[in-house]
C-alpha positions in Angstrom: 26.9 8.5 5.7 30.6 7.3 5.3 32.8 5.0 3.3 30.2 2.0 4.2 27.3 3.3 2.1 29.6 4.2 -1.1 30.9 1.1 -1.2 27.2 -0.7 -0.8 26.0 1.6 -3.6 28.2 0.8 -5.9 26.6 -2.6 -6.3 23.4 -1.0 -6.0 23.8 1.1 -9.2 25.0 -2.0 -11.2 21.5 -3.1 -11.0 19.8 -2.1 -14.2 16.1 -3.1 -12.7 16.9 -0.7 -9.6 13.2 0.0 -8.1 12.3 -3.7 -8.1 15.1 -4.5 -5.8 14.2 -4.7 -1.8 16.5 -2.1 0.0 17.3 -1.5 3.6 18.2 2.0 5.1 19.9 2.2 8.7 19.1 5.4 10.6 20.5 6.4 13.8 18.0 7.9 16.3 18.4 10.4 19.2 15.7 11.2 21.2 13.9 12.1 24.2 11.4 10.5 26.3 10.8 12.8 28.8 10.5 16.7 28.1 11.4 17.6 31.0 14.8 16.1 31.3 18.0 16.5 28.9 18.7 12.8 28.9 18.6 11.0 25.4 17.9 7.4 24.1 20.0 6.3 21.3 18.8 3.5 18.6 19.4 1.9 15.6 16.5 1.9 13.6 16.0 0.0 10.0 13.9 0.2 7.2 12.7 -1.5 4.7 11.8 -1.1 1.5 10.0 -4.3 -0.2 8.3 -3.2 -3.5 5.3 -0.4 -2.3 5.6 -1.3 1.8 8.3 -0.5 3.9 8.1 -1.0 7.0 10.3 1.0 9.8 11.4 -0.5 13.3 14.7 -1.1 15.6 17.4 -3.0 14.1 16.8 -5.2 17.4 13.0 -6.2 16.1 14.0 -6.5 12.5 16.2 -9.6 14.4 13.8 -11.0 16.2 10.8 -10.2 13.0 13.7 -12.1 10.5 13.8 -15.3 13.1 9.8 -15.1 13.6 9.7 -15.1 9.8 11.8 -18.7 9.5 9.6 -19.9 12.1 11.4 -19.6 15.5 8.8 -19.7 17.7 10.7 -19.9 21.0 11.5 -16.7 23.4 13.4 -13.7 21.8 13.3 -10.4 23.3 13.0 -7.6 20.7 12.3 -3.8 20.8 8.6 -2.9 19.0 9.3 1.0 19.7 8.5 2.7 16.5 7.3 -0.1 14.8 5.6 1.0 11.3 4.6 -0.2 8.2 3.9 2.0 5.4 1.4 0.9 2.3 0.8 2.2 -0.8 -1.7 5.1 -0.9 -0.4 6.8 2.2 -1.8 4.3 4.5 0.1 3.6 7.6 -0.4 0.6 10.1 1.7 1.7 13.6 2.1 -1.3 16.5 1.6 -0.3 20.1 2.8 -2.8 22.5 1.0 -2.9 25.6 1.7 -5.6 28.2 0.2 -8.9 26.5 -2.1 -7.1 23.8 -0.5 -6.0 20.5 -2.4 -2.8 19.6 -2.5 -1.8 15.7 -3.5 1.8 14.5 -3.8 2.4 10.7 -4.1 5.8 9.3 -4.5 7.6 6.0 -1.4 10.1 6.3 -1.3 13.3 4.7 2.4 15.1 4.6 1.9 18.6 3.4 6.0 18.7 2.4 7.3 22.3 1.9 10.2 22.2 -0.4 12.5 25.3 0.4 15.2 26.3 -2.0 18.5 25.9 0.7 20.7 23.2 -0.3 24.0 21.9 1.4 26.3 19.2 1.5 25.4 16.1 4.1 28.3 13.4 4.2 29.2 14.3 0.3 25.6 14.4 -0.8 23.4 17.2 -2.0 21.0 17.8 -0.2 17.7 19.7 -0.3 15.5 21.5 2.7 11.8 20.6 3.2 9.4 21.5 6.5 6.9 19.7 7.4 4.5 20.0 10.4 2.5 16.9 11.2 1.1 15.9 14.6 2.2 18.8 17.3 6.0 19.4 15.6 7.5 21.3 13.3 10.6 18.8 11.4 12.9 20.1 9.0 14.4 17.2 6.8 17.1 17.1 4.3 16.9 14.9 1.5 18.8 14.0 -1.5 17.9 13.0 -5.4 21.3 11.9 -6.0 20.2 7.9 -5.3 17.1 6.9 -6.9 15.3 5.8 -3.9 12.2 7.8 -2.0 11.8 7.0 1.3 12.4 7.9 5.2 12.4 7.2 8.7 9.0 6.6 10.8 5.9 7.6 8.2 8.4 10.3 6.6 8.0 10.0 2.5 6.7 11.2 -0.3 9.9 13.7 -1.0 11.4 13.0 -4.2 14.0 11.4 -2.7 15.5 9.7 0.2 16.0 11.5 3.4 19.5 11.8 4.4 19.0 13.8 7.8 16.1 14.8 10.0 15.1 16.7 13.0 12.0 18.7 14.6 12.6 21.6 15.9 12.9 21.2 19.5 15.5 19.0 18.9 14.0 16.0 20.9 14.0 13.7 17.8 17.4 13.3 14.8 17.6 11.0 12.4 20.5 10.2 10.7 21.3 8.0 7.7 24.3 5.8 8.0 23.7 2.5 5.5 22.0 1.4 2.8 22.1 -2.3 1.6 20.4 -4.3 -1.1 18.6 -6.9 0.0 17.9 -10.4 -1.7 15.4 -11.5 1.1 12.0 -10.5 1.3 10.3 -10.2 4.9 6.6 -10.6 5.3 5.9 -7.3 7.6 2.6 -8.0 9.2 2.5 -11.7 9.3 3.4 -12.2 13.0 1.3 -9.5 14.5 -1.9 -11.5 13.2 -3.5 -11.1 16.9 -3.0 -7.4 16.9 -6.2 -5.4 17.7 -7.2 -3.0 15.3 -8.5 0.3 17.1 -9.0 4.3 16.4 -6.2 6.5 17.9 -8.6 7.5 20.7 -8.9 3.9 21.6 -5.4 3.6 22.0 -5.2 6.2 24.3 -8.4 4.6 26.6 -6.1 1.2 26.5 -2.9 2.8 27.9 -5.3 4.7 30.4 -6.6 1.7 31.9 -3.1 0.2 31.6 -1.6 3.2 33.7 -4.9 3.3 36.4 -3.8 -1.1 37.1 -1.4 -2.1 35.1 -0.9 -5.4 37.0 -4.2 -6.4 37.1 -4.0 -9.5 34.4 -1.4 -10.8 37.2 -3.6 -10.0 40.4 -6.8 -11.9 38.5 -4.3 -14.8 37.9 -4.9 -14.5 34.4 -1.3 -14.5 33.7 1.0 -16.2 36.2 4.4 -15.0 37.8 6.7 -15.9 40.6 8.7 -13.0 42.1 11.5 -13.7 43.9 14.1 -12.0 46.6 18.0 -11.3 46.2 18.3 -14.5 47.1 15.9 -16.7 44.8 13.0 -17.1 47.4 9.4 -16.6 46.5 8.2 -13.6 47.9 4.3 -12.0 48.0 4.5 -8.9 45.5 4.1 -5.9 46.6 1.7 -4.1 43.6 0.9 -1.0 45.5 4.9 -0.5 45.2 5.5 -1.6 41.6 2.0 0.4 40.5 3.6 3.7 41.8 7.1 2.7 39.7 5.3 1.9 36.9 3.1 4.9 36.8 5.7 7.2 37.3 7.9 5.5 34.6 4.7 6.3 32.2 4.7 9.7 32.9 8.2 10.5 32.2 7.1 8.8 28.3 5.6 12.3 27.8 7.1 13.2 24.9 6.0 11.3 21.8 7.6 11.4 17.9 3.3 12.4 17.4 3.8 14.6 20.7 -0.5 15.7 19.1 -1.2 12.0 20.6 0.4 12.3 23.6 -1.3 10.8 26.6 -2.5 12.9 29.7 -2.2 11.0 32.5 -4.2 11.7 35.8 -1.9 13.7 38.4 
């Protein structure tokens, strides 16, 4: 957090009617995809916090979800990673994104916080310690009670107060806070996934299965249609032997999950 977010929250406390405002909090991500390999991703992540939703997703989507909401209905390329929305009774709704199909999992979620009594200093606020293990890692999260908000990245909540910094303890997944802003929009959340297809977690899993065993098989039915093309712009027969393999392999090296519990098993 810098000079950005003291000068945002000033106007934030002039507001006398402070938790009936809509806030957004920008987090910066690191993380890895692959366990196996010391490369990390980097993303800006947003969320939103609209009365008792918020809803947590790249700054990229929150674009493309702002245009969708006007009604721009014409091609925009967005980034669903991550993409959750939070209700009220610990009820989370998380968007898979799997070729053509929209893929929605919602969840009671139980976070079993441990509040531990180390404090320290993060960006010139106080922070507290909490643990919590959920879903196959242990995360350590700082968070601090000096703004009245509650909230956090992904599904993380329920600490009395907003978390500033957090990180499991393999170090494959940081969050960091760098912005908050009032907002004076409001953004229906679930409105333009309405074709999503609600299923159990061990669905999911059997969807991105049979996505990994063909995943070009809507295009070698015909059901969905594409040219491919050469270097030099002439249509050429795809090879899907080839691109299966590529795409396989690239699923495989997704083996390391924020719910690394869920993670898939794909055949050798």
């Amino acid at each position: 957090m810098n000079s950005k977010i003291l000068k945002s929250l000033v106007v934030i406390f002039l507001s006398c009617n402070f938790y009936a405002q809509n806030f957004r909090l920008d987090y910066h991500l690191t993380y890895k995809e692959d366990s196996l390999s010391s490369e990390t991703m980097n993303k800006n992540m947003t969320l939103l916090v609209q009365g008792g939703k918020s809803k947590f997703l790249t700054e990229k989507q929150y674009k493309v979800d702002s245009l969708r909401s006007k009604g721009f209905e014409d091609f925009a390329v967005g980034d669903n990673s991550f993409l959750v929305v939070n209700h009220e009774e610990n009820l989370s709704s998380k968007y898979y994104f799997l070729f053509k199909d929209i893929y929605k999992v919602t969840e009671h979620v139980n976070l079993n916080w441990e509040l531990k009594p180390e404090t320290k200093k993060i960006d010139n606020y106080l922070c507290t310690k909490a643990i919590l293990k959920y879903k196959g890692r242990v995360w350590e999260a700082w968070f601090t009670q000096e703004l009245p908000i509650q909230g956090g990245p992904y599904i993380f909540r329920n600490l009395p107060g907003v978390i500033v910094y957090m990180e499991d303890t393999t170090g494959s997944y940081k969050f960091s806070l760098y912005a908050i802003k009032k907002r004076t929009d409001t953004l229906e959340f679930e409105n333009m996934y309405k074709g999503a297809i609600n299923i159990p977690q061990k669905q999911l899993q059997k969807a991105f299965l049979d996505y990994y065993n063909d995943p070009f098989r809507e295009m070698k039915s015909g059901n969905i249609k594409a040219k491919f093309k050469d270097e030099n712009g002439k249509d050429i027969e795809p090879d899907f032997r080839k691109m299966t393999t590529t795409a396989q392999a690239r699923l495989k090296k997704n083996n390391n999950p924020i719910e690394l519990s869920e993670a898939i098993k794909y055949p050798d």
